[in-house]
Structures are given as C-alpha cells and as structure tokens.
C-alpha positions, 0 to 999 in steps of 0.5 A: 502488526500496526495499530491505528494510528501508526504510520505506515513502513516504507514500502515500494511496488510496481505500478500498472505502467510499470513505474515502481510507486514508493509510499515515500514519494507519496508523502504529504498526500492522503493514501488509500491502502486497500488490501483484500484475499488473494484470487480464489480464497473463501469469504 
C-alpha cells in the first residue's frame, strides 16, 4: 500500500482511443490519478 508521498509504480493502460498510456510517458507532469468503486457497489 502507498503512503503519501510515495511515488506511484509504473503502470500502463489503455486510453479511450485505444493508445496504451504508460505513467513513465507522463513523467515530468503533474498526474491526477482518480480512483473510484466499481459499477453497481454501495456507498
């Protein structure tokens, strides 16, 4: 688990368009990750 202030892992995923976005290519920028519960859960 991260803590803050740990650097994110490396990590790639598809994009909308169907690029695969890696967080290495985005080095040097800020990043928003946003992270939310999956379709149909509670809360």
């Amino acid at each position: 688990m991260l803590t803050a202030g740990d650097r994110a892992p490396d990590f790639a995923l598809p994009a909308h368009d169907g690029r695969t976005i890696a967080l290495a290519d985005l080095r040097g920028r800020k990043v928003l990750l946003w992270f939310y519960p999956a379709a149909d859960t509670p809360g």
